[in-house]
N, C-alpha and C positions, 0 to 999 in steps of 0.2 A: 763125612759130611753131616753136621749136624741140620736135622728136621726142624724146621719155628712155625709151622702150620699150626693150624686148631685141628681139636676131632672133632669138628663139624669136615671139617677140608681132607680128613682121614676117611670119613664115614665117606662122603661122595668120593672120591679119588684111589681107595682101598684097591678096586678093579686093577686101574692102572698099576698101582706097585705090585700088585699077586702079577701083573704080567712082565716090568720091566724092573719089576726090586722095588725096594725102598729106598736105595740110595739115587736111583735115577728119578721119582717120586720127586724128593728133595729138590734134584736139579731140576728137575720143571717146575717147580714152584719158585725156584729165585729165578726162572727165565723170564726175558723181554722181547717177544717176535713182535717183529710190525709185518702185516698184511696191508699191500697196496692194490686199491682196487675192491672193491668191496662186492663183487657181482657175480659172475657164473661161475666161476673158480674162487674167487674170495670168500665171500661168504659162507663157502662149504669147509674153508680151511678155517677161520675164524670159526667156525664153529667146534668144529676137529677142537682147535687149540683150547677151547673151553673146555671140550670133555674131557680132556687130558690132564687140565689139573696146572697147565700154563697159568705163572702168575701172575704177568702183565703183559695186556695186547694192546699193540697202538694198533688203530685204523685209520688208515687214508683214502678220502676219496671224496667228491663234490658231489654226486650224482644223489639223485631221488629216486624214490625208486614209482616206478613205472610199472602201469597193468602188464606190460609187454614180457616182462623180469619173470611172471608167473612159471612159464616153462621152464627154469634152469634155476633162480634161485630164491634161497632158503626164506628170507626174510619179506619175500612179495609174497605179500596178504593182503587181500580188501583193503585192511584198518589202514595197513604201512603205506598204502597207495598215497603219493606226494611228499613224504616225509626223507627225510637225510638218511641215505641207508648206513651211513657209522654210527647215526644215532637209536635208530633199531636194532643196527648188529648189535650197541652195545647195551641197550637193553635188555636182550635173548643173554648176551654174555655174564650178565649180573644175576638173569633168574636161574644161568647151573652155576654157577659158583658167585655168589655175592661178595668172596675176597679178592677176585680178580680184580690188580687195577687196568682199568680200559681211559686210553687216552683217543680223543677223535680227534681227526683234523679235517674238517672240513676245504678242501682241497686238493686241486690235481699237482701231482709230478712233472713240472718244467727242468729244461735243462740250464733256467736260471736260478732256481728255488731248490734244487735237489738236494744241496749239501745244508740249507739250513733245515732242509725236511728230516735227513739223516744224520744229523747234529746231537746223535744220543746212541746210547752204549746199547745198541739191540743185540743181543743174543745171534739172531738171525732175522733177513730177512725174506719174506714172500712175496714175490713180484709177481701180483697176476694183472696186469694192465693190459687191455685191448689193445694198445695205441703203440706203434712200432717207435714215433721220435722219443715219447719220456721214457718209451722204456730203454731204449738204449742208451739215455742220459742214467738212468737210475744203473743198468748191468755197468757201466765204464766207471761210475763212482764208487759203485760198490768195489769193485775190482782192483782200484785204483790203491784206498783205503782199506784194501782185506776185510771188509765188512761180510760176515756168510752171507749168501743168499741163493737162493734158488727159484729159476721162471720158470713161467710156463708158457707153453708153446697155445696153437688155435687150437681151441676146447669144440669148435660149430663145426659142423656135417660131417660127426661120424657119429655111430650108434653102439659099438661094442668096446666098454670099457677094455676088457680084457688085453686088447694092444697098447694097452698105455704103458710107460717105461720111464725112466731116468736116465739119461746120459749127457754128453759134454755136450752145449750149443752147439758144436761145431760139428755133431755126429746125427743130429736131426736128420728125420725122413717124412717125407709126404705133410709139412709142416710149413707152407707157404708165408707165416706169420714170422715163424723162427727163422726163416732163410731173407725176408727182408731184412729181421732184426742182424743177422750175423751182417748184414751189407749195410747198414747204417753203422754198425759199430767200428766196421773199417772205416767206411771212408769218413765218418765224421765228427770221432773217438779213435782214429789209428789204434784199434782193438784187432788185432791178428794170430794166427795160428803160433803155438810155440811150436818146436821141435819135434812135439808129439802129434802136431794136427788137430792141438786143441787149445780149444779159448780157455778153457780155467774156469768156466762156470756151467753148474750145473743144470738141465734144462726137463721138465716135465711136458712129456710129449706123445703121440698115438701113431703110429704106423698103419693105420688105417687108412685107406683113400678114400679121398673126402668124395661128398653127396653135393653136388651142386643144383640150388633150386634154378628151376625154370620160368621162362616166360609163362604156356600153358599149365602152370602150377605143379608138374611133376617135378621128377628129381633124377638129376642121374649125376652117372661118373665120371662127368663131362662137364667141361664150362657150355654156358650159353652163346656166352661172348669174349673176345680177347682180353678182357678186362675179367670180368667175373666178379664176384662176392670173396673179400679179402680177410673177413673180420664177423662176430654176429652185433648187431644192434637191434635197436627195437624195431625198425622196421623195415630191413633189410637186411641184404645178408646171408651171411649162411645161418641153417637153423641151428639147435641145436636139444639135447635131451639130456635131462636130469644126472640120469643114469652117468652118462660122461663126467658131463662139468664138475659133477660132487667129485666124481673120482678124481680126476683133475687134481682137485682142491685135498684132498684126501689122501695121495699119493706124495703130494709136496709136503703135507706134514707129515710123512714117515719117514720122508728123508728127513727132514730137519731133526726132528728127533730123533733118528740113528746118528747124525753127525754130530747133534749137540754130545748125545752119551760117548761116540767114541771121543771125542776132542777132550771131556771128562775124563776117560780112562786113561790118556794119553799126559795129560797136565796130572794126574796124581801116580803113575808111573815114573814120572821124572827125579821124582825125592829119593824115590827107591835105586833108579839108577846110578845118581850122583854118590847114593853109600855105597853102592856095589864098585863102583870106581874109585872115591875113597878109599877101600879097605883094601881093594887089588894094589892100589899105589902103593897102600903101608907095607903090604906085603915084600913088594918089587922092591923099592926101598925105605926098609926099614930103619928109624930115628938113632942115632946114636949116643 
């Protein structure tokens, strides 16, 4: 795999190849992940992907960013208060690497607009959406078209990164976001278990039991109400704390990037095999 970076893109990104080679280096630099969602988990991964040496990020997402954003994410600052958070993510994404290309899109994920949103060859993508209907319209497209991608599960009222994990959506625990999502995607994307008892995508999630706020302003391990706090928003909701969300966002690009490198090793293992079968045949039967 030949390298077409500068060494300017050498000097900042050197870190990364002393960790994952230089031939993996290379392949995140011709990669394209889009990050949807730009907020408590996005932003942390969008940033991830910057430091990494990723050479083009789309981001999607309509929202502004809000005083409220301060506790969880990266890009809520004073200054950014009202502004397009794609358009500050991708400003932060220009000042560590100014070769990155960043494309925004100002807009949300409808399950009418989805396929022209994913209308483009992403490497991978990252679905951290709050919102249980687009995101099941985005997992059932992606799924549909083999597109990679990886979600994530509720990032609000838990406090100890450390249970956080990757597995099949369909293997979620203590994940009230992810178990809606698995039941919109049945009943209205007929997305169901295969064989194995799994949906086929992979989902970033915490096995923590969540912290539900209270009426009297405490918190416990308990809903309030039969309804409860399903999601965090600005002014409701479950809380949530840095420490997570980053990780959240943080954890989905490790996946992506071990899956982009193994899927690499795997497509240039293939030449190799096809000689190795080749030469067995000539062997087996020999030309005459």
């Amino acid at each position: 795999m030949a390298a077409e970076y500068s060494e300017a893109y050498q000097q900042r990104f050197g870190g990364t190849a002393r960790l994952y080679g230089q031939q993996a280096l290379a392949l995140f630099s011709a990669a394209h992940v889009c990050v949807i969602g730009i907020g408590g988990v996005g932003s942390w991964a969008a940033e991830a992907l910057a430091r990494t040496g990723i050479g083009a990020i789309t981001l999607i997402d309509m929202d502004d960013v809000c005083v409220t954003n301060t506790n969880r994410q990266i890009h809520a600052l004073r200054e950014n208060v009202g502004q397009s958070k794609t358009e500050v993510m991708a400003q932060r994404i220009l000042a560590i690497n100014p070769e990155c290309q960043v494309t925004c899109v100002d807009d949300f994920i409808t399950p009418d607009n989805v396929a022209e949103m994913l209308n483009r060859n992403f490497s991978y993508v990252i679905d951290a959406i709050d919102s249980v209907r687009p995101k099941a319209a985005l997992l059932s497209y992606c799924r549909r078209y083999k597109i990679p991608v990886v979600t994530t599960g509720g990032a609000g009222g838990q406090i100890d990164p450390t249970r956080i994990e990757v597995a099949d959506l369909a293997k979620t625990i203590q994940d009230p976001l992810a178990a809606k999502l698995r039941e919109r995607l049945k009943n209205d994307f007929n997305v169901t278990r295969n064989n194995k008892g799994k949906l086929g995508i992979d989902c970033v999630f915490s096995s923590e039991p969540l912290m539900y706020p209270q009426a009297d302003g405490s918190v416990c391990a308990s809903r309030a109400t039969a309804e409860g706090p399903k999601r965090m928003d600005c002014e409701s909701g479950f809380g949530a704390a840095t420490m997570v969300t980053a990780s959240f966002g943080f954890v989905a690009v490790s996946h992506v990037l071990k899956k982009m490198m193994a899927k690499a090793q795997r497509e240039a293992a293939k030449p190799v095999a096809l000689e190795a079968t080749a030469a067995l045949s000539a062997l087996v039967h020999p030309s005459h």
